[in-house]
Residue frames as a rotation matrix with the C-alpha (Angstrom) as fourth column:
UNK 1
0.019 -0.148 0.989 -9.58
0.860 -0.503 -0.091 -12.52
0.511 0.852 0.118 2.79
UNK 2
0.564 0.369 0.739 -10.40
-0.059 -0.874 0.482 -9.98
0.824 -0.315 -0.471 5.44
UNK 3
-0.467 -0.635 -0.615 -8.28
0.410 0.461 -0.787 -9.47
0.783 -0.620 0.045 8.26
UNK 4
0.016 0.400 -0.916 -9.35
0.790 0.557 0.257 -9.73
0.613 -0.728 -0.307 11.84
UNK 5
0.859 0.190 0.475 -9.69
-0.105 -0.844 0.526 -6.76
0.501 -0.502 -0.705 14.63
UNK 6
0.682 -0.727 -0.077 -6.91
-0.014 -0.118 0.993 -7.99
-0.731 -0.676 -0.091 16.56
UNK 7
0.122 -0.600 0.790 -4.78
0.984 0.176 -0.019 -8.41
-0.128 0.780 0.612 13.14
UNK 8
0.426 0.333 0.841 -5.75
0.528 -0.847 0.068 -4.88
0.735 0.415 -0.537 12.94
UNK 9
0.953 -0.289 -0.095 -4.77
-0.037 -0.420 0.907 -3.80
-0.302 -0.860 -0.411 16.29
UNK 10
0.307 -0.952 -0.013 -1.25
0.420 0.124 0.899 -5.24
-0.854 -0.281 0.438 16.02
UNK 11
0.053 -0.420 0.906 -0.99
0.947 -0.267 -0.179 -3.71
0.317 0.867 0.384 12.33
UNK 12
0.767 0.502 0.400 -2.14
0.305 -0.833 0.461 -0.44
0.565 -0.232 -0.792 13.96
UNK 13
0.944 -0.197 -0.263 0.45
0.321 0.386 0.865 -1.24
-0.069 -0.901 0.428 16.98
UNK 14
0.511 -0.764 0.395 3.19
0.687 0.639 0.347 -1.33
-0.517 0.094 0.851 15.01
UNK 15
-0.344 -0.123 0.931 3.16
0.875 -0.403 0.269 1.39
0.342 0.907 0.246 12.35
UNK 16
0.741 0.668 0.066 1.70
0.608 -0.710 0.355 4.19
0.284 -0.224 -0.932 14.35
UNK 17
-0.006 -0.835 0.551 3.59
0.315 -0.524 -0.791 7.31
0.949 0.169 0.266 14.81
UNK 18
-0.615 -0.131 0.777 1.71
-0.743 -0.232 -0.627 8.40
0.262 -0.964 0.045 18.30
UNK 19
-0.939 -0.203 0.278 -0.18
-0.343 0.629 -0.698 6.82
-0.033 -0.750 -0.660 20.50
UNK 20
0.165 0.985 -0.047 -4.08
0.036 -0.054 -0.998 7.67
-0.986 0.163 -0.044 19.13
UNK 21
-0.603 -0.421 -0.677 -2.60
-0.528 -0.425 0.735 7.46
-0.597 0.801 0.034 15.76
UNK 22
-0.352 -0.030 0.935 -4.70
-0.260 0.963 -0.067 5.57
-0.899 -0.267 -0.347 13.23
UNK 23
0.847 0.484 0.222 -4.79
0.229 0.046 -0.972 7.31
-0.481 0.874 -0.071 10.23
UNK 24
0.175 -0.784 -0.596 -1.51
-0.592 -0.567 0.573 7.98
-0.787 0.253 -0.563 9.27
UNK 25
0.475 -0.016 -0.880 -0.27
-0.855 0.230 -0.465 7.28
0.210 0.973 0.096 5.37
UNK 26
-0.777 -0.619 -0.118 2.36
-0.546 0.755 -0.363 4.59
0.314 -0.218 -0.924 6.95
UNK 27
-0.754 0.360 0.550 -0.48
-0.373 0.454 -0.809 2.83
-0.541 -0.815 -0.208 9.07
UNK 28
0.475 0.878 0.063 -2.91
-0.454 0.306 -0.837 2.44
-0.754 0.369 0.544 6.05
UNK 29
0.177 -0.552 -0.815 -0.22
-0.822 0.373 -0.431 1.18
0.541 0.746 -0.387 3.44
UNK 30
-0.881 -0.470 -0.056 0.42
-0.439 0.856 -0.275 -1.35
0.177 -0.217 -0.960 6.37
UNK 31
-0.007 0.927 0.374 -3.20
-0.555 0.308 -0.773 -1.98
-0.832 -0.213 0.513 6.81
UNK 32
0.420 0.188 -0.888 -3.43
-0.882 -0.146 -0.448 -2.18
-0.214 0.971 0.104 2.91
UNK 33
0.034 -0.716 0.698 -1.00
-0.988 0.081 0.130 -4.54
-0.149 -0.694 -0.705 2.93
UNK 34
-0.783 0.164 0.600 -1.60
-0.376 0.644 -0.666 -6.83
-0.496 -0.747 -0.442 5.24
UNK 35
0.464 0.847 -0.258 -5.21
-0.344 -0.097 -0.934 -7.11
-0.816 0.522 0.246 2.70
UNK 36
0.366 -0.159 -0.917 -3.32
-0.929 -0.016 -0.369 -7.53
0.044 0.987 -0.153 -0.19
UNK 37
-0.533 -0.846 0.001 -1.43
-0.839 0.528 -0.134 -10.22
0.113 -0.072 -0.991 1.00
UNK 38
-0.191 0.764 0.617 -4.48
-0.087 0.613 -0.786 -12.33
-0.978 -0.203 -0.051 2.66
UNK 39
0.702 0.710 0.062 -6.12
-0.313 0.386 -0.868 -12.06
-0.640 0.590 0.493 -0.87
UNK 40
-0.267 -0.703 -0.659 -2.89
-0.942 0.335 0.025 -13.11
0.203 0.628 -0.752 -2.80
UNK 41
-0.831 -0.555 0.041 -3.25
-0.556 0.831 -0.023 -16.37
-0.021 -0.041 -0.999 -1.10
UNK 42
-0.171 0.884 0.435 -6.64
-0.051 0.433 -0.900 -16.82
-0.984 -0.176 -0.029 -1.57
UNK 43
0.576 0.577 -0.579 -6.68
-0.640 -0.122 -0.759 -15.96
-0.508 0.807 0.299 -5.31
UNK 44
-0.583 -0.734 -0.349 -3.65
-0.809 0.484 0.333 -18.62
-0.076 0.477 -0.876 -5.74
UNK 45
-0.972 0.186 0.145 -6.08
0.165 0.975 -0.146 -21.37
-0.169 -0.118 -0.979 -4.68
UNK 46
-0.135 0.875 0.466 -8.82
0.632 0.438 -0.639 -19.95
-0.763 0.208 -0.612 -6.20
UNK 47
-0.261 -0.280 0.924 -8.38
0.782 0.500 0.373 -18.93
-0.566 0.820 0.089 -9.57
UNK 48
-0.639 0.566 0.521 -11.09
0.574 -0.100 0.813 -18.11
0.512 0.818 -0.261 -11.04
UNK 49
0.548 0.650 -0.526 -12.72
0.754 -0.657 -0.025 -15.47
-0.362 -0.383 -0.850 -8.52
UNK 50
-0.074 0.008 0.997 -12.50
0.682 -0.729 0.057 -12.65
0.728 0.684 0.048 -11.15
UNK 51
0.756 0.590 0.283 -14.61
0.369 -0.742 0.560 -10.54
0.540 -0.319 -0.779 -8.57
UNK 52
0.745 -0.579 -0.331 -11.94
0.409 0.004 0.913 -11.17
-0.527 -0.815 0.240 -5.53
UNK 53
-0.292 -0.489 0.822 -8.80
0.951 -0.243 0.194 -10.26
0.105 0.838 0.536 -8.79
UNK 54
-0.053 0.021 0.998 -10.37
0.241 -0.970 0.033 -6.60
0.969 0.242 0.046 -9.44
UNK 55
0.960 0.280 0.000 -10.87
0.160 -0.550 0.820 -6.11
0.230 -0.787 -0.573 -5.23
UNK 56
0.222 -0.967 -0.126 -6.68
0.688 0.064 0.723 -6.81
-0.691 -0.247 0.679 -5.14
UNK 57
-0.340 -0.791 0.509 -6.10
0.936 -0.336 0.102 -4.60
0.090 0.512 0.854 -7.68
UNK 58
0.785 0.482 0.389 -8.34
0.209 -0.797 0.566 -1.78
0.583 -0.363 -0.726 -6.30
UNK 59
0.943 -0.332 -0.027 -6.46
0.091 0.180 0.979 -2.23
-0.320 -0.926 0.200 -3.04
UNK 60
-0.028 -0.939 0.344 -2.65
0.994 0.011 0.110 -2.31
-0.107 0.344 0.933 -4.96
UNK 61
0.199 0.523 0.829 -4.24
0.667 -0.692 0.277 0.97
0.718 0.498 -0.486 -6.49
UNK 62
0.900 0.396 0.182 -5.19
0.001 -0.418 0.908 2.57
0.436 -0.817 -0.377 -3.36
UNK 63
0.357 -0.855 -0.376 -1.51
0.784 0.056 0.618 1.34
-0.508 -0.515 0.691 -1.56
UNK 64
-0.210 -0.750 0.628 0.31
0.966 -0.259 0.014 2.79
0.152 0.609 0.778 -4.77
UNK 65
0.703 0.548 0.453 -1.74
0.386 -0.830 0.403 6.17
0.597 -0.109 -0.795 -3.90
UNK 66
0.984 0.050 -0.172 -0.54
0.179 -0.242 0.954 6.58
0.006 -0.969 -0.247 -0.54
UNK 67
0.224 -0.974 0.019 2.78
0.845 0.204 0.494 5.38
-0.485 -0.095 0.869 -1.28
UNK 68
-0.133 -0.257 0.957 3.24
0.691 -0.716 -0.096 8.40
0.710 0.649 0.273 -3.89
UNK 69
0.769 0.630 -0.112 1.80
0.391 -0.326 0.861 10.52
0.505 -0.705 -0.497 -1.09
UNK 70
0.892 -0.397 -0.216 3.95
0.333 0.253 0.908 9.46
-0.306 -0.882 0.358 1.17
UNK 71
-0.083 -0.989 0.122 7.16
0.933 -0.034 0.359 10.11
-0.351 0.144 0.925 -1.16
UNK 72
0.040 -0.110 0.993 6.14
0.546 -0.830 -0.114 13.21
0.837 0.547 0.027 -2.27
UNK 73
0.781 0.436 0.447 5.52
-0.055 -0.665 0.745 14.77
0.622 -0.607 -0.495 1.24
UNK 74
0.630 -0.441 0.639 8.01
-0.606 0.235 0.760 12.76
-0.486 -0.866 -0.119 3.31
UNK 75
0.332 -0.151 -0.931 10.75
-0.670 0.657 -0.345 10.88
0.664 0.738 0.118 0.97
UNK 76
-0.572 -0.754 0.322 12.55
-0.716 0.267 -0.645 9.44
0.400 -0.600 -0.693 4.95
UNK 77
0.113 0.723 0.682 8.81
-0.699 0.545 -0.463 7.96
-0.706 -0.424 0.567 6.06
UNK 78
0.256 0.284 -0.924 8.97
-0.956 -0.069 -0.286 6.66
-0.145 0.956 0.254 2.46
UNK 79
-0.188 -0.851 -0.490 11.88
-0.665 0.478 -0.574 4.71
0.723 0.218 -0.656 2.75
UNK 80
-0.875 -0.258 0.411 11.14
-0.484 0.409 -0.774 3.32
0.032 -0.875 -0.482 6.04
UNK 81
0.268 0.962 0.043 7.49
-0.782 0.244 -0.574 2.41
-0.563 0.120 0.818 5.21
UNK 82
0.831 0.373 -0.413 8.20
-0.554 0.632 -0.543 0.16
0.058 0.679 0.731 2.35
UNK 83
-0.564 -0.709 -0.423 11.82
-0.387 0.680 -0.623 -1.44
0.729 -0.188 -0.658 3.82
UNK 84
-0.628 0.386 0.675 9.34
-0.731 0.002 -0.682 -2.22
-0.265 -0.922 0.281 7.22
UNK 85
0.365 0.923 0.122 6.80
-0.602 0.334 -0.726 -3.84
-0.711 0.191 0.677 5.07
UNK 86
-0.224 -0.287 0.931 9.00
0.201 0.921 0.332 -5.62
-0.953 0.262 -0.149 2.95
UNK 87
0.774 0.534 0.339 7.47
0.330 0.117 -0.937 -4.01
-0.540 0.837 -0.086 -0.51
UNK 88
0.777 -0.460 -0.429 9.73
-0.589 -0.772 -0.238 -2.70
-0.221 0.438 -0.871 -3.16
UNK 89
0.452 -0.689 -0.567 13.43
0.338 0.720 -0.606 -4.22
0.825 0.082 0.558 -3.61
């Protein structure tokens, strides 16, 4: 469900704008992510964790933040953030 320091690194790796970068909006939506996804497949094969259900939709929450963020400040990062990550159509 959690994802791993070096998972982290290479999400970090990828999505960063400089080189000490590691808060940018683009680098937590892929962080975010990368979280959401792990717990999709855990809550397919387990059901009935309710608890694990309201921590994914915190976490959707939280993405959907940024992601407004992100299009309101920057609509070009926008685009490229969520065609990179696959989210959206």
């Amino acid at each position: 469900m959690t994802i791993t320091r070096e998972q982290k690194r290479e999400v970090i790796d990828q999505f960063r704008l400089k080189d000490d970068d590691t808060g940018s909006p683009e680098v937590q939506i892929a962080i975010l992510t990368t979280r959401i996804n792990g717990l999709t497949q855990h809550l397919q094969t387990h059901r009935k964790d309710f608890a694990g259900r309201r921590g994914l939709l915190m976490l959707v929450s939280r993405r959907r933040s940024l992601l407004d963020y992100l299009k309101k400040v920057n609509p070009q990062r926008y685009l490229d953030a969520i065609q990179r990550l696959g989210i959206r159509k």
